[in-house]
Phi, psi and omega in degrees: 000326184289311188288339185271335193288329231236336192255131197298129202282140144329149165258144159298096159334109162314136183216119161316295169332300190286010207247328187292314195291325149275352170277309185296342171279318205294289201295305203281354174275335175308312170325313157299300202303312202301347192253336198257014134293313179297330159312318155269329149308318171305281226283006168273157161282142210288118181092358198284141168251091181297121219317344183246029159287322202270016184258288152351303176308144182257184200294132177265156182246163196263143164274153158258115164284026250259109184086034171087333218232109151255141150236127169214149170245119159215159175294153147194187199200182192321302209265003193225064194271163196254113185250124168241123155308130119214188172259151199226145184252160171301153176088350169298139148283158187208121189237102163239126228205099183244140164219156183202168173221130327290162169300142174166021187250155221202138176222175190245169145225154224205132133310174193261317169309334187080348174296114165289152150228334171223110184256201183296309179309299183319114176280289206338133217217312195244112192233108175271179155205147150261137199278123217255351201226169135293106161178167179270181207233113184250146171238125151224146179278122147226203150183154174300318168241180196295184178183139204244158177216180212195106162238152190215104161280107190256103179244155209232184124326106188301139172263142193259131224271140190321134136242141186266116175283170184209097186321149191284143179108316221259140190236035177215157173195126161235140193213184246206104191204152172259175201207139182194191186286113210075340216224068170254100158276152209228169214214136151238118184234157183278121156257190162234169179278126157113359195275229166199133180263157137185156203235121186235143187240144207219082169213187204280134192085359196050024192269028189231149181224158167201187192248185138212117158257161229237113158285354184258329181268338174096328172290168190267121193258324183220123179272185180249014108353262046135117169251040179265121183254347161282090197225134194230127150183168193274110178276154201239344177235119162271147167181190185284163196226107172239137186239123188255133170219123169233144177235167162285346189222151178295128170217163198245140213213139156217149189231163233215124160255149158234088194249113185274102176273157192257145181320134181269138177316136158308151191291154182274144185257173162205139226229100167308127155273145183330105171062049168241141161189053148226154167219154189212050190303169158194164171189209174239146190233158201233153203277165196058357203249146181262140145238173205224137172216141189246127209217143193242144200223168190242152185281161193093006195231113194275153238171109175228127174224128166233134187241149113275132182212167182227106011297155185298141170073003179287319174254125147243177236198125190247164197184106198231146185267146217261320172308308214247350135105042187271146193233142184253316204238060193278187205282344169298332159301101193282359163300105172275000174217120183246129189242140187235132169282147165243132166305310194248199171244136164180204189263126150259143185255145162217129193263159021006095198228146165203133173281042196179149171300170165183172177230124168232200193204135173225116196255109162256126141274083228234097186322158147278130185304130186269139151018133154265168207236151188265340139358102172321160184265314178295114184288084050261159227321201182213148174325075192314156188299155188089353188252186184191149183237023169269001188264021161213131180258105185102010193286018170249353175057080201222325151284091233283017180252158167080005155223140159266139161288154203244115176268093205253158168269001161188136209231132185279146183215180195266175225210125163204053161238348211212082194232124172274337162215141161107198181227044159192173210204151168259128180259136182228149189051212182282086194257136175298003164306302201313319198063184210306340196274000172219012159326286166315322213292119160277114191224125143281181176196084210243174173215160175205139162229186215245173179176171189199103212266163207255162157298316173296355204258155173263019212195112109246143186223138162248144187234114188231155146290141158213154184239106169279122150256134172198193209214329161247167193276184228244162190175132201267010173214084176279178192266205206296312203239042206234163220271130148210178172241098156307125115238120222235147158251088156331101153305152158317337185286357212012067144261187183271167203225307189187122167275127185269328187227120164199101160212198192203086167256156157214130202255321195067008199220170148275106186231184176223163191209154187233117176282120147215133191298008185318308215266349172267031195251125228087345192273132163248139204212167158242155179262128207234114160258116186221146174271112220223144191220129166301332215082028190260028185089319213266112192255133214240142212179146195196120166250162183227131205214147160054071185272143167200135176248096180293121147264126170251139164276162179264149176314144158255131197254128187270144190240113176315160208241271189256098232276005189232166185278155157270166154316112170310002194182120167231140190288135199278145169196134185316171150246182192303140155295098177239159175273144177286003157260011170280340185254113173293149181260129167251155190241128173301127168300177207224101180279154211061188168351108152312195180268157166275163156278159154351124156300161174286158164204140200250099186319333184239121196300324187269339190230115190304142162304159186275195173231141144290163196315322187313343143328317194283351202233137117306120202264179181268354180262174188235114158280110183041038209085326205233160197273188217267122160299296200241158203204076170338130120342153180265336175279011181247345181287306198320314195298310187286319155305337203247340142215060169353328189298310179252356159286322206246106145307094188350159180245148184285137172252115212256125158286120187258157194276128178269130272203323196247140167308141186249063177304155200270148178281176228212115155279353210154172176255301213303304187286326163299303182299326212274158184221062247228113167064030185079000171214117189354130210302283180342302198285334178263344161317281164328264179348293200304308172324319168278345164270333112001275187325325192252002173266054151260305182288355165287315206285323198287303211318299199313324181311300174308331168321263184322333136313311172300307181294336153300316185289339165305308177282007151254024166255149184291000000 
């Protein structure tokens, strides 16, 4: 081998032939290596990215939407995949819709957030979803081979999302939804700053999630990173609250709000100033937080409140009285211009509330009381001469005499909050001042006094104010045992005589009213006022003022005792001899009013005599429609025999006038003229006859004495 290395070669010829024969091995090894790369990329797994992809990847672009609708067209292939942009709002649809020749191309979609929502493993080529976020949205396109392709990004509209309210008092609200791949509905509710939220979601498996974002501020308070499905926390802004729940798979959700209210501001008082009578506060309300004003109105005083708010109709307004706590106008009533009488004199609260912010305006308007006047209150006539207004006492109640009080389970009194003239009023029945502990209560509540029209009189009328209250509805015929407003005409006895009145108003005013008494004149009767309550909750209530009864008389004309002047001088002559039974003694009638008896008066100023319990009770019989008002108990008859003195009211004894002459009886003419000691003849007869008579029976007693005493002393 050594001898071969060492020993000198032939020189080599240039030759074309060997020159051919190397270019051609030369061409056919390029050939393999060029074949055996495409070969080797098949041979990556599908969707696989070779490490000099990220080198590659081309520049990403943004879509241009036009109409809602992007479309572009390009190639790609392994090593060249295509990233498209856009910004997207929570609450969008999202429609992407890829195709390519040939098919394999395939895309991802990714948040700014790093949150996958569609990855490569998904074959879905036509993908709708809604955009659980605000942020931008990258899609990127690949494929395994080259491919050339056509996307079409479809963004859509927020479908504007429930909202949810929270009925006033109530801090919870839940509602009910399905959830899929596409398909997250959404929720909005109105906080305040400071209030505290919590949200708890509920479906099977927990496989539902959701969000919660600021609509106004734009943050995201719970991203869907967030695996929490109980979630609490203290908002710091108000504004609206929007919650998206989404799932990967269709499921079914409830979802649960807790919203923790905040103390509502103390009520604002508001105040007329000296010949104002309009106010017009206004501001802004945060939904569910009540604001409150407080306003003292005199009873008797109309009240008109009109609210506007923005949005129109969002906010409305309840209005209670702060003394008696009755609410007259609640949030159930949808009148936003209301006109009001007020009952009592006191404090009224008006509340304002909306379940959504708003801005309102709030107007009151409460006349000024005009001047008084000197015009009578009463449209009828005024007493005529000849007529007298005393036969009812105390009828201004100004005074504790002259009526029994009904010893009632709630028993009427007097009232100087509520008067139409002088400074006090009678209150009958369930006035809601009593408050809630006698709501219910079956009561009567009554006052009565005894009275008596003259026989002479030709005219009676009674006359009252009253102000009707109730609570139920109102009706000129209530039924036997239903809520009414009582005037009754009495026996002493206390049955019934004639019902004047039964009925179940509410006037909210002072009105009078006329009865006439002409066909009861002569009578002693009582005057019966009552208010009657079922016990159904629902209350019935009534005051009374300036009670009176006009009796009028016919005019009398007076007639002179000597209707001619006399003569100065009369011719002495005896005068005639007549007998003194031709002159009758006449007795004159006696014009107006008898006399009354004595009024009751009642020793002690604070508190009215009572009625006995019989008052208290209903009977089963019917009088003109209406049942026997009062009907003794029988354990109240018992009471009343054993002391008649304090059950029974006396019945009033009226002297009637005697109307006709009335002669004296007559002996005679002979026993009229004679005359013995200065006294009539007759008269001295008698006696004497009757003093005869009685020495005649003396003189017999004696006799017999004495004969009896002769035969003892003439026996041995």
């Amino acid at each position: 081998m050594l001898r071969w290395l060492h020993s000198p070669r032939p020189p080599r010829r240039f030759s074309m032939q060997r020159l051919g024969r190397r270019l051609l091995n030369v061409l056919l090894l390029l050939t393999i290596l060029w074949a055996y790369a495409p070969l080797q990329a098949a041979a990556e797994p599908a969707g696989a990215q070779p490490q000099q992809a990220q080198a590659q990847q081309s520049t990403p672009q943004t879509l241009n939407f036009v109409n809602g609708v992007a479309q572009v067209q390009s190639t790609t292939s392994l090593n060249q995949p295509q990233v498209y942009l856009f910004f997207g709002t929570q609450g969008q649809t999202l429609r992407i819709q890829l195709s390519s020749q040939p098919g394999g191309a395939n895309f991802e979609l990714k948040g700014a957030n790093n949150s996958v929502y569609k990855s490569f493993g998904d074959p879905t080529l036509d993908w709708p979803f809604t955009l659980p976020e605000s942020q931008n949205y990258r899609i990127t396109i690949n494929s395994n081979i080259p491919v050339v392709f056509t996307l079409v990004v479809t963004l859509g509209g927020s479908a504007p999302p429930q909202r949810i309210t929270f009925a006033p008092g109530q801090t919870t609200a839940q509602v009910t939804g399905t959830a899929a791949a596409g398909q997250s509905p959404q929720y909005v509710f109105n906080a305040a700053a400071g209030q505290n939220v919590r949200i708890i979601l509920i479906s099977a498996a927990s496989a539902a999630n959701f969000t919660v974002s600021g609509v106004t501020d734009g943050m995201i308070y719970k991203p869907g990173t967030d695996a929490s499905r109980d979630w609490t926390r203290d908002l710091a802004v108000t504004q609206d609250y929007l919650i998206t729940v989404f799932s990967p798979v269709p499921v079914t959700f409830t979802l649960q709000i807790i919203l923790q209210s905040l103390q509502p501001a103390p009520p604002e008082r508001l105040t007329f100033l000296p010949g104002q009578s309009v106010i017009t506060p206004s501001g802004s309300l945060q939904a569910n937080i009540p604001k409150a004003y407080v306003v003292n109105i005199a009873a008797g005083q109309q009240i008109r409140i009109l609210l506007t708010s923005t949005p129109a109709g969002s906010a409305n307004f309840s209005f209670s009285g702060v003394s008696d706590s009755f609410t007259y106008k609640p949030f159930t009533d949808a009148s936003r211009e209301w006109t009001f009488t007020t009952p009592t004199a006191q404090d009224y609260l008006i509340t304002v509330l909306s379940n959504v912010p708003a801005t309102y305006v709030l107007e009151l308007t409460v006349p000024t009381p005009l001047p008084p006047t000197a015009p009578p209150l009463t449209p009828l006539p005024t007493v005529p001469v000849g007529c007298t207004a005393d036969t009812i006492q105390n009828g201004g109640f100004e005074t504790d005499g002259f009526w029994l009080f009904g010893d009632d389970p709630v028993p009427a009194t007097y009232s100087s909050t509520t008067v139409h003239s002088g400074l006090r009023s009678v209150r009958l029945g369930i006035d809601p001042v009593l408050g809630a502990g006698v709501q219910n209560q079956k009561s009567f509540s009554s006052i009565l006094q005894p009275f008596q029209i003259s026989p002479g009189a030709t005219i009676a009328q009674l006359r009252w104010w009253n102000f009707y209250r109730t609570e139920e509805g109102v009706t000129d015929n209530p039924g036997l045992a239903e809520d009414k407003q009582q005037v009754v005409l009495l026996n002493p006895d206390l049955s019934t005589v004639a019902v004047l009145r039964s009925v179940r108003r509410n006037t909210n005013g002072w009105q009078e009213e006329l009865v006439d008494l002409t066909p009861y004149v002569g009578k002693s009767l009582l005057l019966y006022f009552n208010a009657y309550n079922d016990g159904n909750g629902q209350r019935t209530w009534q005051f009374l003022d300036d009670v009176m009864i006009n009796v009028c008389y016919p005019a009398v004309t007076a007639t002179p005792l000597f209707p001619t002047p006399l003569p100065t001088a009369f011719p002495t002559m005896p005068p005639p001899m007549m007998p003194t039974a031709s002159l009758p003694i006449v007795v004159m009638p006696t014009i107006g009013p008898a006399p009354l008896p004595a009024p009751l008066v009642f020793a002690s100023p604070v508190a009215a005599t009572p009625i006995s319990g019989a008052l208290s009770s209903l009977g089963d019989q019917s009088t003109n429609g209406e049942p026997e008002i009062f009907v003794l108990p029988p354990q109240q008859e018992s009471v009343q025999q054993e002391q008649p003195a304090q059950q029974a009211l006396p019945p009033l004894v009226l002297i009637q006038p005697t109307l006709t002459p009335t002669p004296l009886p007559t002996a005679g003419p002979a026993l009229t003229t004679l005359r013995i000691f200065n006294r009539p003849a007759g008269e001295v007869l008698t006696w004497t006859a009757i003093m005869l008579g009685a020495l005649a029976i003396i003189g017999i007693l004696v006799a017999f004495i004495w004969q009896a005493s002769g035969r003892s002393r003439s026996q041995p």
